[in-house]
N, C-alpha and C positions, 0 to 999 in steps of 0.2 A: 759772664754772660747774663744777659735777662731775660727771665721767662715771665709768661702770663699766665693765667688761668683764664682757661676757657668759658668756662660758667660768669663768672662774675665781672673776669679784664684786669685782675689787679696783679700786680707785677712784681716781680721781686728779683733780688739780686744772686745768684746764684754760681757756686763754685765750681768751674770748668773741669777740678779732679776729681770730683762725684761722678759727672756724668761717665756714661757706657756707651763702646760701640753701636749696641739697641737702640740704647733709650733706657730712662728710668721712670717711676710710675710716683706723681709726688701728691700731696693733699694740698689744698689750698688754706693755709691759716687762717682765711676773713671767711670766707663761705662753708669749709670744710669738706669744696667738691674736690672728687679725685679724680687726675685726669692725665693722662700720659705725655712724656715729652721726649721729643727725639733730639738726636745732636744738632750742633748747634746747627750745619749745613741742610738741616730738614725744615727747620722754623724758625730762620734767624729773626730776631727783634732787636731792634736800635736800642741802644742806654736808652736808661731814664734820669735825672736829676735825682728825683727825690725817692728813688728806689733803694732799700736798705743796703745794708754794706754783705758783702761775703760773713762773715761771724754768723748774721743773723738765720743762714740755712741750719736748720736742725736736723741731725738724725738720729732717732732714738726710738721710745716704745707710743702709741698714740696717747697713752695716760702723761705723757712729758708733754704734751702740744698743748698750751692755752686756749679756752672757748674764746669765740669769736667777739670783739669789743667793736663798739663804734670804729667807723673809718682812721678819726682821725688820733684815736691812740694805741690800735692794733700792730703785734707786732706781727710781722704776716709771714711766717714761720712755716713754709711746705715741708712734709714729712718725705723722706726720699724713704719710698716702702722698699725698694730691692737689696737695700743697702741694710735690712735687719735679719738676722737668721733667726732669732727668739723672738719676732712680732705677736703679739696675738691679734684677735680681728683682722687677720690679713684678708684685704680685696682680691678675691680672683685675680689672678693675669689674663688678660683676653688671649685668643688661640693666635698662635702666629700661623706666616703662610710659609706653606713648607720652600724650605731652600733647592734651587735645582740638586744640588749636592743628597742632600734626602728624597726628591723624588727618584734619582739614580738608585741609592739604596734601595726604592722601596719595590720599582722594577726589576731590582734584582733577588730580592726575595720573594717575590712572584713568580720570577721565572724557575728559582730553584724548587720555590712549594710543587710546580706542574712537573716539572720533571721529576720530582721523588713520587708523584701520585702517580702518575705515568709507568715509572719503573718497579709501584707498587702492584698496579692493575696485571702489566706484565710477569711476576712472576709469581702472584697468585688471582690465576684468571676468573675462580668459580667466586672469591671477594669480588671481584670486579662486577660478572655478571650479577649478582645480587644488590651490587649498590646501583648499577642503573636502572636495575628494577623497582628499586627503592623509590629513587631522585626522578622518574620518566614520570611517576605522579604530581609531582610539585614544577619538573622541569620539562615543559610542551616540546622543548626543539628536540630533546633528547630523543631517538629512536628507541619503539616500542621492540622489546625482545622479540626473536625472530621464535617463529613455534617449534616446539622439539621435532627433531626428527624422527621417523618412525624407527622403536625398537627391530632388533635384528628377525622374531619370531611375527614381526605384523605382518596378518596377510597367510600365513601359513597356519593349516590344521592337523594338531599332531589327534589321531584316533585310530582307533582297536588297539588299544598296548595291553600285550599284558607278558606273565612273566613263566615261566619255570625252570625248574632244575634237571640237569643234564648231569650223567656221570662219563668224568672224563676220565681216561688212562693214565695219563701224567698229573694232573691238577687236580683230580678229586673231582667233589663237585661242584657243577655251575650255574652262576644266574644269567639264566637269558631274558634280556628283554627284549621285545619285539612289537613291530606296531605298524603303519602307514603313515607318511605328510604327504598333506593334499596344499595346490598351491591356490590359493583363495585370491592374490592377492595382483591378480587381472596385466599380470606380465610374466615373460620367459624368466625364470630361475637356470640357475645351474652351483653344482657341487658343497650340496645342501647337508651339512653336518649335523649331528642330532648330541645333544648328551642328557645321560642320566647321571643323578645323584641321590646317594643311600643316604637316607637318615635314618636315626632310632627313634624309639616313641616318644621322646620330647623332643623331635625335630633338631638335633645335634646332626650338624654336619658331619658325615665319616670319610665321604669319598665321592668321586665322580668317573665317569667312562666317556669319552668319545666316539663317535663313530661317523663313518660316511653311510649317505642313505644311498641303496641300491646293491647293497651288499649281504647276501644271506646266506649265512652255511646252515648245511643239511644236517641232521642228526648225524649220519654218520662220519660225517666232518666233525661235530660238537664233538665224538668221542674220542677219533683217531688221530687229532692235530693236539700238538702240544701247544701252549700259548702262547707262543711265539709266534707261531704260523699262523693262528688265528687272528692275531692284533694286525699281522701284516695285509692279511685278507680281508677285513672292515675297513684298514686305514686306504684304499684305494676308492682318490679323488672320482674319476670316472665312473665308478660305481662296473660291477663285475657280474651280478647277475640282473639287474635293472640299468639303461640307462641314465646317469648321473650329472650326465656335462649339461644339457637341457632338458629342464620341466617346463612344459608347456603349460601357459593358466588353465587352469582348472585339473592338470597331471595329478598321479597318483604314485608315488612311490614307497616302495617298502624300507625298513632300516632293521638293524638288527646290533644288539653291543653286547659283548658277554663279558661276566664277571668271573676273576678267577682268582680265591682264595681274597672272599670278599671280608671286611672288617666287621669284627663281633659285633653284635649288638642292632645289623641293620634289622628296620621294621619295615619302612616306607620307601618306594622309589619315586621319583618325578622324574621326567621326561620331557626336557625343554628343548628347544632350536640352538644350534652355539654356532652357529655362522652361515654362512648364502651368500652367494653373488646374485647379483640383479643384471639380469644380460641386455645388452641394447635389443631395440625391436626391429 
């Protein structure tokens, strides 16, 4: 077949079992431009007469390829660059356009990437919310985190707690804690759990107690019940001496949690809320 060069127009005779399905990338021996050529069905060119014979294609290293001589004694020698694996000075390859075949591939590693992020986010959620909080800066569609919702204890005022020891017949003796929650927080509550937890003087966790609020034994309860009976008479939802099922905003209820054969070392109690329903109005 005969190809040209583009740059210059000079033609040369060239070996059809060089060429590649592609196309090959060749220099032009007279000008020394380089310029791509495709099979023959891409850019066919008619013989020329006086176009060199096949021998005259070279392929080798660019230091093998003669400078360029006047027209009429050059030997016009295109260098087929694809055809060298040791070239040096190689020309870029320009980008090709992807094959449908690759674009297929490339959809489908897209859709696999979204599905493993997807089944990332899902099974660790609190990753998740942290990276939209992340990405909701830099990415405007993404929705802004929604606000926390209110802790279990907003809205309720735990006040007057305080503590002492009771001697009991079976258990020795006991820590009572005792106090009121008021409902601050401008709707019906009901079945309003309280708990305390002992620490020692460097705030080491020892223990915790529950209780329901509206529930308060008398001293002579404190002395005469074994522990048993006791834990069963605080653990009442309803609440037995107040009642428990509805506090009305702005209610005042009492609570009461005893300790029995509490863990050495306690210093400090706290007194938090550990649960509340919120009743329709």
């Amino acid at each position: 077949m005969i190809i040209q060069c583009s740059q210059c127009s000079a033609k040369f005779r060239f070996d059809d079992a060089l060429m590649r399905e592609e196309g090959v990338w060749v220099r032009c021996g007279l000008c020394r431009y380089e310029f791509f050529q495709g099979p023959p069905f891409a850019s066919p060119v008619a013989p020329q007469a006086d176009a060199p014979d096949a021998e005259q294609i070279h392929v080798g290293r660019e230091a093998d390829i003669p400078d360029a001589q006047p027209e009429e004694d050059v030997d016009r020698e295109p260098l087929i660059k694809d055809d060298v694996e040791d070239m040096e000075d190689v020309v870029e390859t320009p980008k090709k356009r992807f094959a449908p075949g690759r674009l297929r591939i490339l959809a489908f590693a897209l859709a696999l990437l979204l599905v493993l992020a997807g089944a990332g986010f899902l099974a660790f959620p609190e990753f998740a919310q942290q990276a939209i909080s992340e990405w909701s800066a830099y990415l405007p569609w993404i929705g802004k985190e929604p606000p926390p919702r209110p802790s279990i204890g907003d809205g309720i005022r735990i006040e007057a707690v305080k503590q002492r020891f009771v001697a009991n017949m079976f258990a020795g003796n006991l820590r009572v804690v005792e106090g009121f929650a008021v409902n601050e927080s401008g709707q019906s509550l009901g079945r309003l759990q309280v708990k305390a937890t002992l620490v020692d003087a460097q705030n080491n966790w020892l223990g915790e107690k529950r209780a329901y609020a509206g529930n308060v034994l008398s001293d002579a309860e404190l002395t005469a019940l074994n522990e048993e009976e006791m834990n069963r008479r605080l653990a009442a939802a309803e609440g037995s001496t107040t009642p428990n099922s509805r506090i009305m905003a702005g209610g005042r209820i009492p609570f009461m949690i005893v300790w029995a054969a509490e863990p050495p070392g306690a210093a400090k109690t706290f007194v938090t809320v550990a649960a509340v329903e919120r009743l329709p109005q």
